[in-house]
C-alpha positions as CSV (number, residue, x, y, z in Angstrom):
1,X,0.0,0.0,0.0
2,X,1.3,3.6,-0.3
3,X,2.1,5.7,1.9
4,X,-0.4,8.4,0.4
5,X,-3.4,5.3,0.8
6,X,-1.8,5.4,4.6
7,X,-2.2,8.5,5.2
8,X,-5.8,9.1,3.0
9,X,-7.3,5.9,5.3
10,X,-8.1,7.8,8.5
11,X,-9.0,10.7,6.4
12,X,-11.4,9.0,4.5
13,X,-13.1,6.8,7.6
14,X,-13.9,10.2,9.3
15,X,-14.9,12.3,6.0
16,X,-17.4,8.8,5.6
17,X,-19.0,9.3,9.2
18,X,-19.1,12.9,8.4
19,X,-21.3,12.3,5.7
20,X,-23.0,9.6,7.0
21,X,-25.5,11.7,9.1
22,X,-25.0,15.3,6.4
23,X,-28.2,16.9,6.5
24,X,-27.3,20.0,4.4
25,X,-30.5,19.6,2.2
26,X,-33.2,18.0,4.5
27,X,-35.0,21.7,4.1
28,X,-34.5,21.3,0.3
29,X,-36.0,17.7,0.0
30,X,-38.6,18.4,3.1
31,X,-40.0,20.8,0.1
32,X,-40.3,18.3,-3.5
33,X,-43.1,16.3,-3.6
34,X,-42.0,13.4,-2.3
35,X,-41.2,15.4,1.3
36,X,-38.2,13.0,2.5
37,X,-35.1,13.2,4.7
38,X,-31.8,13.0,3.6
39,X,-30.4,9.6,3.5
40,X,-26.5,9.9,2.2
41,X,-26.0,6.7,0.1
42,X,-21.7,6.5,0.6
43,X,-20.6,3.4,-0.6
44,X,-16.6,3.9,-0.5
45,X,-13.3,2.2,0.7
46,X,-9.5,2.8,0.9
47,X,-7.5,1.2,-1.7
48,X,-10.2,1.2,-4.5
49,X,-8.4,1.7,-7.9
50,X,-11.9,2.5,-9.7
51,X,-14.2,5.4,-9.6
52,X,-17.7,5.5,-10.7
53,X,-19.1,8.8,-10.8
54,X,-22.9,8.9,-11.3
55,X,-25.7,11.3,-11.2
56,X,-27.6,10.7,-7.7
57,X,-29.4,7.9,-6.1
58,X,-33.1,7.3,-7.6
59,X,-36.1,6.2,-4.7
60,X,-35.0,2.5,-4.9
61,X,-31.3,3.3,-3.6
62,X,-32.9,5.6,-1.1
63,X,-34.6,2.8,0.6
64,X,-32.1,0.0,-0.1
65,X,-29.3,2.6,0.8
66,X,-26.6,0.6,-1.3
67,X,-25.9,2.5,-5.1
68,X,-27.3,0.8,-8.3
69,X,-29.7,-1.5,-6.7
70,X,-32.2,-1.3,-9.7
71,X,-32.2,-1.5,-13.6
72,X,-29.4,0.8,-14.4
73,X,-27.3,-0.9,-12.1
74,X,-28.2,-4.1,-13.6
75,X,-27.4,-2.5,-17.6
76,X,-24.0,-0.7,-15.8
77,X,-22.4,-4.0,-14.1
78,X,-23.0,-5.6,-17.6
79,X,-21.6,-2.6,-19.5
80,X,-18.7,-3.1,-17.3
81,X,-18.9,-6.8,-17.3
82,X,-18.7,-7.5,-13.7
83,X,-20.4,-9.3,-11.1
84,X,-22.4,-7.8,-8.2
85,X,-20.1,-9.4,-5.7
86,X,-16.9,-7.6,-8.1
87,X,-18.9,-4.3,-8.2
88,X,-19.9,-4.1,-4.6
89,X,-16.6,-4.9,-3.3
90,X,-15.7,-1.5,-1.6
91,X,-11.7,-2.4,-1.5
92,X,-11.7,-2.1,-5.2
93,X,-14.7,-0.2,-6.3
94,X,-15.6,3.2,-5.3
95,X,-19.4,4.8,-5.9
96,X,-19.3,8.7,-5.2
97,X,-22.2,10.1,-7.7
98,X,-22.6,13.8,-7.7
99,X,-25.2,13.9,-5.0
100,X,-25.2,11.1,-2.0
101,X,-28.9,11.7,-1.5
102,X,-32.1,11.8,-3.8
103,X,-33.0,14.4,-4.8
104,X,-36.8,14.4,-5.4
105,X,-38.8,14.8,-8.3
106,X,-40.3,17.4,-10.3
107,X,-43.7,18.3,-11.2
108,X,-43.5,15.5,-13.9
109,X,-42.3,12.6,-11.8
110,X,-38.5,12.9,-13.1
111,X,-35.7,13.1,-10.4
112,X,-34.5,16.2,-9.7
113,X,-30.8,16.9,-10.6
114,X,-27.8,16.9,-7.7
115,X,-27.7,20.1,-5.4
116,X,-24.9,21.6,-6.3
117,X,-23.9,21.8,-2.9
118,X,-23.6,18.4,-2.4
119,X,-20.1,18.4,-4.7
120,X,-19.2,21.6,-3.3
121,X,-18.9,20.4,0.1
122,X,-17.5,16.7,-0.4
123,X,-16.1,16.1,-3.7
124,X,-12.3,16.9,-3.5
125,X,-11.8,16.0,0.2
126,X,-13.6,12.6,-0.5
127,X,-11.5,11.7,-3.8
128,X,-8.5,13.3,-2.1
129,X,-8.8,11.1,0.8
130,X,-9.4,8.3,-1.5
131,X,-6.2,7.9,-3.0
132,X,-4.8,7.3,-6.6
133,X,-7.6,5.7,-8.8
134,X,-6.7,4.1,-12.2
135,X,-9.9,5.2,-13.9
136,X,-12.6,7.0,-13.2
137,X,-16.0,6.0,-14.7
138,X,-17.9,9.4,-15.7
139,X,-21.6,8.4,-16.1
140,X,-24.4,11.1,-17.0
141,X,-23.5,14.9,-17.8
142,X,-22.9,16.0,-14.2
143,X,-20.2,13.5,-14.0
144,X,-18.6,14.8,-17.3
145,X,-18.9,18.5,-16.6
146,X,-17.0,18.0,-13.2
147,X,-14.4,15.4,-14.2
148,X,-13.4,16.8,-17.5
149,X,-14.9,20.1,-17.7
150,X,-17.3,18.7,-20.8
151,X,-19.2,21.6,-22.2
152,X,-20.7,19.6,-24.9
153,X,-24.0,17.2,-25.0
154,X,-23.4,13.3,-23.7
155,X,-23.7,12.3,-27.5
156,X,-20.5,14.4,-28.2
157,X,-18.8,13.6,-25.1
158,X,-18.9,9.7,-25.0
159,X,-18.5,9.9,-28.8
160,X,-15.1,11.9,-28.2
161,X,-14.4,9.0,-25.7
162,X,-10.6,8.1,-26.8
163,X,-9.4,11.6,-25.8
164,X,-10.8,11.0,-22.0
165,X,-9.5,7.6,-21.7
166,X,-6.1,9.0,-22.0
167,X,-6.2,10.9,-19.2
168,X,-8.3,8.3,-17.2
169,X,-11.5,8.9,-17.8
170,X,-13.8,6.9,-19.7
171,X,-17.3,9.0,-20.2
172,X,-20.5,6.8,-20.4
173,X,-23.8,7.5,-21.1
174,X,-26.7,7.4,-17.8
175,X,-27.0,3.5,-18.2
176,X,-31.2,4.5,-17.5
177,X,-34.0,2.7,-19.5
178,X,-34.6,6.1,-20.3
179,X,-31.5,6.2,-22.6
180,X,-32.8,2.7,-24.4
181,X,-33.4,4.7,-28.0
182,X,-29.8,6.6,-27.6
183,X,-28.3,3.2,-27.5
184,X,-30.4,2.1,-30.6
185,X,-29.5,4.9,-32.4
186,X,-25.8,5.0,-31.6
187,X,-24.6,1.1,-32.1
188,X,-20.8,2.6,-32.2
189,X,-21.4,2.2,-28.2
190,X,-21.7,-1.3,-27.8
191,X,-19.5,-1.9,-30.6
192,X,-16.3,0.2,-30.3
193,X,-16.6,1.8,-26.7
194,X,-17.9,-1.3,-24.5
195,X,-15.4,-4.0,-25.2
196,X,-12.8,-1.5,-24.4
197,X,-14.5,-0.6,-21.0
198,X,-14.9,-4.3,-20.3
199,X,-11.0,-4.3,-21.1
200,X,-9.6,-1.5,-18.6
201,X,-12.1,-2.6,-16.0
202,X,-10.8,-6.2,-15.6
203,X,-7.1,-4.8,-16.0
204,X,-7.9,-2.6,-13.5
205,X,-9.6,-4.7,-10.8
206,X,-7.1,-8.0,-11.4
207,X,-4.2,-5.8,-10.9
């Protein structure tokens, strides 16, 4: 282990207490229609050498409080090509989306995006504290704008996906059944970009 995982442990054990009980939105969510409490969904560990950076947990992971319980975590773990057991192991695999908690939903029944805030306050100390990660995982727009300052659409920015990977970064697409027609109409995705992903992801977890 290195020394800067040595020194990030402790760090990163008190930032994920910390967080554990954050309640820096509860007057925020006490006011969408679905009137809940914060519940910070942290699922991290020291050592863990991959970084998925999502949007913000949906209802289901705010009652199951563990990340990707539901269909996008189903179409993600096979986009990666991983097991549940491989993707929930915390020592290898870490899950900070852009906002711990959900967010709510609008006026149409679609979740809300991440507070702002919520990135403000724990982003850099949590990834500093984390350590060295081999490759980070950007899923959704939020995710791209912070981790490579994308100003362009998702289409543009998964499509420009070589240019990331070079710097770490693979961008992805939200794996949402929402997002079913953009995969139809873009089969360069499962073609060029997923066997790649598979790729790095087993080279980085075997390592």
């Amino acid at each position: 282990m290195s020394k800067k995982r040595d020194v990030g442990q402790p760090a990163l054990e008190a930032l994920k207490a910390e967080l554990s009980i954050c309640g820096i939105c509860a007057q925020r969510f006490a006011q969408t229609a679905t009137g809940h409490s914060p519940r910070p969904v942290v699922w991290v560990g020291s050592g863990a050498r991959l970084l998925i950076a999502g949007q913000a947990p949906g209802m289901r992971v705010h009652h199951s409080g563990q990340p990707f319980t539901d269909p996008s975590g189903d179409r993600l773990r096979d986009w990666m090509g991983v097991t549940p057991e491989q993707f929930y192991d915390r020592s290898r695999v870490a899950i900070l989306p852009m906002a711990f908690c959900f967010p709510g939903y609008d006026a149409k029944g679609a979740d809300l995006p991440p507070p702002p805030i919520c990135a403000q306050t724990w982003r850099v100390p949590l990834i500093e504290a984390l350590g060295t990660v081999r490759l980070t995982l950007a899923v959704g727009g939020y995710a791209q704008k912070w981790h490579i300052g994308a100003r362009t659409s998702v289409t543009q920015t998964v499509t420009e996906w070589r240019d990331h990977l070079e710097n770490g970064v693979l961008p992805l697409p939200h794996p949402s059944w929402r997002n079913t027609a953009w995969l139809k109409k873009n089969p360069w995705f499962e073609a060029e970009l997923l066997p790649v992903l598979r790729a790095k992801v087993k080279e980085v977890l075997d390592d």
